[in-house]
VMD Tcl script that draws the C-alpha trace (Angstrom):
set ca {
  {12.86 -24.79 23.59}
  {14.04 -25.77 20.13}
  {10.14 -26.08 18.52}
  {8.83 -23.29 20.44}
  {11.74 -21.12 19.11}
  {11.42 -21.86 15.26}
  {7.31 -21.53 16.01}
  {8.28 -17.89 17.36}
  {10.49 -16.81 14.51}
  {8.48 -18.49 12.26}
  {5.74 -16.10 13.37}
  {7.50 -12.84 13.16}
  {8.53 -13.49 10.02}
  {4.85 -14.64 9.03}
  {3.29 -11.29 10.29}
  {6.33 -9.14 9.70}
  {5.31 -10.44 5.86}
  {1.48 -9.62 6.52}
  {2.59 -6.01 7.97}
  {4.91 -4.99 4.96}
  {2.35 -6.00 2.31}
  {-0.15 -4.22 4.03}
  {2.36 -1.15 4.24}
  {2.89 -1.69 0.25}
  {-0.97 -1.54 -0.49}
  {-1.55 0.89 1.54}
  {1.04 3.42 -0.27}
  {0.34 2.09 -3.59}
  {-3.57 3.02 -3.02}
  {-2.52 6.72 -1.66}
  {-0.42 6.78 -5.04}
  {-3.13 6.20 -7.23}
  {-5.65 8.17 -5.51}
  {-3.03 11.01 -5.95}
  {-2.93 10.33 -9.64}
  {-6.84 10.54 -10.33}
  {-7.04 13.47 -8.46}
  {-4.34 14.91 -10.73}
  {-6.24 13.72 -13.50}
  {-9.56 15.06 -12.50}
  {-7.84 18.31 -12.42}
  {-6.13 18.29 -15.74}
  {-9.89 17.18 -17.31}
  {-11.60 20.17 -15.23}
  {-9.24 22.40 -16.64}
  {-9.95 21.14 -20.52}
  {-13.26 21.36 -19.91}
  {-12.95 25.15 -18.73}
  {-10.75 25.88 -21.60}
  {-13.53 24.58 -24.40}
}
mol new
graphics top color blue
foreach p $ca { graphics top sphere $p radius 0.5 }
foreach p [lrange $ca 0 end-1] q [lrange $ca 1 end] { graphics top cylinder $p $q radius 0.2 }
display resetview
């Protein structure tokens, strides 16, 4: 009981790891896809202005 017990927790805390830096990329790509698109707009706009 004891071994399989710290095996188990030692997995949750192993893929709960793996699941939250997944999370993190995952909302730090949407983030920066949100700030080129920004961009792109603010360099469409200059180029309309000129």
């Amino acid at each position: 009981m004891g071994i399989k017990t710290i095996v188990t927790i030692a997995a949750i805390l192993i893929f709960g790891h793996i699941a939250a830096v997944i999370v993190w990329l995952i909302i730090k790509i949407r983030k920066g896809a949100e700030r080129d698109a920004l961009r792109r707009k603010k360099s469409a706009e200059i180029e309309k202005g000129e």
